[in-house]
C-alpha positions in Angstrom: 17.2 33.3 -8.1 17.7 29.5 -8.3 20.6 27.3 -8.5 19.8 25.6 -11.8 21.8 22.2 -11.3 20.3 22.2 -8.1 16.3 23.0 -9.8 17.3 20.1 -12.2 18.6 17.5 -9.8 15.3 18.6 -7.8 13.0 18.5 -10.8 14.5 15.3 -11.2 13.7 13.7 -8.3 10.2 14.6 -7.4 9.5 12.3 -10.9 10.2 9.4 -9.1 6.7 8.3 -7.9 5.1 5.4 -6.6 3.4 5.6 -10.3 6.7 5.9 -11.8 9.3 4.2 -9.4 12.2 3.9 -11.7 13.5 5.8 -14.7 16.1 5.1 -17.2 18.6 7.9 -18.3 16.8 8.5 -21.5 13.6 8.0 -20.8 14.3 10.5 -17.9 16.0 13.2 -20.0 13.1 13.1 -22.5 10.1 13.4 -19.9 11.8 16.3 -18.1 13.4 17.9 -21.4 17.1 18.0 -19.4 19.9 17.4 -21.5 20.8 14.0 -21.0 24.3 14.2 -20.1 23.1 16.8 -17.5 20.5 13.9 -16.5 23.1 11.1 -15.7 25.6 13.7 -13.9 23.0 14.3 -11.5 21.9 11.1 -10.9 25.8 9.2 -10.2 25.8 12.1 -8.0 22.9 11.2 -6.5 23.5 7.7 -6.3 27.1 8.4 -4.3 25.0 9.6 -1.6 22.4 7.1 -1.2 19.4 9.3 -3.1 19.1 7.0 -6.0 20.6 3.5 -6.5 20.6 1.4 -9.8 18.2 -1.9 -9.5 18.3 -5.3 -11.7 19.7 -6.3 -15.1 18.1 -2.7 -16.7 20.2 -0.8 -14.4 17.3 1.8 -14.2 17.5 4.3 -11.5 15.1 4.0 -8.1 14.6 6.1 -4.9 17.6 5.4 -2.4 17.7 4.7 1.6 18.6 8.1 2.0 15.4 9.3 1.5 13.8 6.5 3.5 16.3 7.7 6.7 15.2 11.5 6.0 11.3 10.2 6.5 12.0 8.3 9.5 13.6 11.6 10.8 10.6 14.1 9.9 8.0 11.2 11.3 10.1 11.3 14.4 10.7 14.8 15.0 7.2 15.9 14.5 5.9 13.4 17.2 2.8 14.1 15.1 2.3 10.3 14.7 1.6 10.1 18.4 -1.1 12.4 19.0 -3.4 12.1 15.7 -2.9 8.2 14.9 -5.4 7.4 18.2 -8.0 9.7 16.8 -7.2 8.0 13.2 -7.9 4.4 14.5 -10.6 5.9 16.3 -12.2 7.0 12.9 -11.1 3.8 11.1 -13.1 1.9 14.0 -15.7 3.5 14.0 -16.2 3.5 10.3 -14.9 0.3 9.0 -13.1 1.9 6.5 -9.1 3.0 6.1 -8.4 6.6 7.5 -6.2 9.0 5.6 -4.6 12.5 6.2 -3.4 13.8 3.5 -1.1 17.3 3.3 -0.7 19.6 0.4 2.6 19.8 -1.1 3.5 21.9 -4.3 0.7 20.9 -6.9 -0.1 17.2 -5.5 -1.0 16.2 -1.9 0.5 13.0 -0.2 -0.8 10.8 2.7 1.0 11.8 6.1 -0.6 9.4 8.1 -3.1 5.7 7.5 -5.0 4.0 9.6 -6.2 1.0 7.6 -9.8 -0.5 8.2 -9.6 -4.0 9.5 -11.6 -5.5 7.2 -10.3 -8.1 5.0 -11.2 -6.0 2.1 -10.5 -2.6 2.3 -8.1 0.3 0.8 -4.8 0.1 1.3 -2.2 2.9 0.2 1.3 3.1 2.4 2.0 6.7 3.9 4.3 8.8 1.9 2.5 7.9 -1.4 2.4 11.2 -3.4 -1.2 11.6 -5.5 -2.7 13.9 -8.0 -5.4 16.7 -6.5 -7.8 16.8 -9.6 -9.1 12.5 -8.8 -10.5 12.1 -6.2 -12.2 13.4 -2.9 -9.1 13.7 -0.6 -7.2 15.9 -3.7 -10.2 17.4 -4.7 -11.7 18.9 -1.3 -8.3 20.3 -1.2 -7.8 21.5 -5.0 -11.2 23.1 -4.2 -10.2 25.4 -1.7 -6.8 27.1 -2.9 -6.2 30.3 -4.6 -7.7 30.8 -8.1 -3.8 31.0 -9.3 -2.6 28.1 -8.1 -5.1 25.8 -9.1 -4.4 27.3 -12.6 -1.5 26.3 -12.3 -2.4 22.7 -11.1 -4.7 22.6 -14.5 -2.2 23.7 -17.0 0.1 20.7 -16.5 -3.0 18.5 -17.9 -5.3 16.4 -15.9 -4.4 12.6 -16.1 -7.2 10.5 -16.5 -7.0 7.3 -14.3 -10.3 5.7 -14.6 -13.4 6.4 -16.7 -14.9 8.0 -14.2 -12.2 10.5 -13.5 -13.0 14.3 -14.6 -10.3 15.4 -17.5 -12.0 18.5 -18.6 -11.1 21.6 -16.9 -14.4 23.5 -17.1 -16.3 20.3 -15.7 -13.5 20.3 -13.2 -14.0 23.7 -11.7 -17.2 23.1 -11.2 -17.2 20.3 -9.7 -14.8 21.8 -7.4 -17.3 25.0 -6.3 -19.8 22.4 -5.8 -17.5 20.6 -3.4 -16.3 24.4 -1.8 -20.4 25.2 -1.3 -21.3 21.6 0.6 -18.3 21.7 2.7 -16.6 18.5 1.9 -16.0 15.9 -1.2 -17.3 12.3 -2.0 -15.8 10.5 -4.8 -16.3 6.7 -6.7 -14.2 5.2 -9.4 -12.4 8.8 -9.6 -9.0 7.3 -8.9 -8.9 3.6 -8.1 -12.0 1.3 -9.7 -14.2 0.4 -6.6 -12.8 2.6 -4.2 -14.9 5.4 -2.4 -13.6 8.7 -0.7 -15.4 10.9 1.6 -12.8 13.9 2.5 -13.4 17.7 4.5 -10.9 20.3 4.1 -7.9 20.8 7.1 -7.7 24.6 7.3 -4.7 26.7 8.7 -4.9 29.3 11.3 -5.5 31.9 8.4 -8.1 29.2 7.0 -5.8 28.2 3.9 -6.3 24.6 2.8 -3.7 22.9 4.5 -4.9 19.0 4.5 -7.5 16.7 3.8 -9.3 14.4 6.3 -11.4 11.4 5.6 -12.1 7.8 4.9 -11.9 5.5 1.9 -12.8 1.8 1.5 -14.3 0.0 -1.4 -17.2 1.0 -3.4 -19.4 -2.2 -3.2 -20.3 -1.5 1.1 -21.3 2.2 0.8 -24.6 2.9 0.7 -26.6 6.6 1.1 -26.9 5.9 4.9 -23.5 5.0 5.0 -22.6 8.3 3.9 -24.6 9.9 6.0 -23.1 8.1 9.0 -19.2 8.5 7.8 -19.9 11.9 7.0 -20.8 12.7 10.6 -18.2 10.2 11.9 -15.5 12.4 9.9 -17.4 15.7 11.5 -16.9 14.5 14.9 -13.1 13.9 14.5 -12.4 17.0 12.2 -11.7 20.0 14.9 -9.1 17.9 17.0 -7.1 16.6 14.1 -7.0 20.2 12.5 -6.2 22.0 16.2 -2.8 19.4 16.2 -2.3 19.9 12.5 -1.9 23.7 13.4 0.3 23.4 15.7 3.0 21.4 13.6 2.3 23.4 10.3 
């Protein structure tokens, strides 16, 4: 049993993405099909306790400090930063390329930690950004190894295309994902970003559920099939440590 203002002011929320930063009452009530009287309630509610705050002439809503103070408190509390960042920067040296962990959460994943390449040009994406699982290979090794159910689930709400390279029919999807379950991990090009790469291996639990993904991404133009070969291995060599400290914080 749910509290349903409580589900709405929830459902609410999670729509605020680094896709779709800020929302307007309408345009909010529409998207989410919540009465829109119920829509502003919750969000001047929201607002008096630092969740949301109104930006610029528009008056649209945006994601408050508050949320920005929670973060601060889970990244400091975990005191997971400490002990996988060094074996991140590790990878990202070793590489040349930005290092990502990324953690399952509901139907999307989101990065939990970066270590960004230091290469002029490289991928850049702030932890904390949320991301769909069906583009790309640090969604994909994960969408590839959860329960048949869920990733119904996942496919049912559509699959957004973001590039013309990104996979948008569900049949192709699938099996694109049991190729990526048989190999062991994912690459990816164009899939979410023109000109980026991803090369991802799936983070398992102690009762080998998916539980993250672990990789590299940079841009498309310096990878090469040696390359690959060599992150591949790179990403190998770093795997068991980052999964034994992941397991002992989830």
């Amino acid at each position: 049993m749910t509290l349903k203002t409580l589900d709405n002011a929830l459902t609410l929320l999670r729509h605020f993405t680094a896709e779709n930063p800020t929302w307007g009452v309408r345009e909010l009530a529409k998207e989410t099909g919540i009465n829109h009287s119920v829509v502003q309630r919750i969000l001047a509610t929201c607002a008096q306790h630092g969740f949301v705050t109104q930006r610029g002439k528009s008056r649209k809503y945006a994601l408050g400090m508050a949320f920005l103070e929670f973060a601060q408190s889970l990244r400091e509390g975990l005191h997971l930063s400490d002990l996988i960042l060094p074996i991140m920067r590790r990878l990202a040296a070793n590489t040349g390329e930005t290092a990502f962990l990324a953690v399952l959460d509901g139907k999307e994943a989101v990065y939990l930690e970066i270590a960004e390449s230091d290469q002029n040009i490289k991928y850049s994406v702030a932890a904390g950004t949320r991301f769909a699982l069906h583009a790309g290979s640090s969604g994909k090794v994960i969408a590839a190894h959860l329960p048949d159910a869920q990733l119904d689930t996942i496919l049912e709400h559509g699959l957004k295309r973001y590039t013309s390279s990104t996979i948008t029919d569900p049949d192709a999807l699938r099996a694109d994902l049991a190729a990526i379950r048989e190999q062991g991990w994912s690459y990816s090009a164009n899939e979410f970003a023109d000109g980026v790469f991803g090369l991802a291996l799936p983070v398992f639990d102690e009762t080998d559920g998916i539980l993250a993904s672990f990789g590299v991404s940079g841009p498309d133009f310096r990878m090469t099939d040696d390359k690959r070969r060599e992150m591949l291995a790179a990403v190998r060599q770093e795997l068991a440590e980052v999964q034994s400290l992941m397991r002992r914080f989830y």
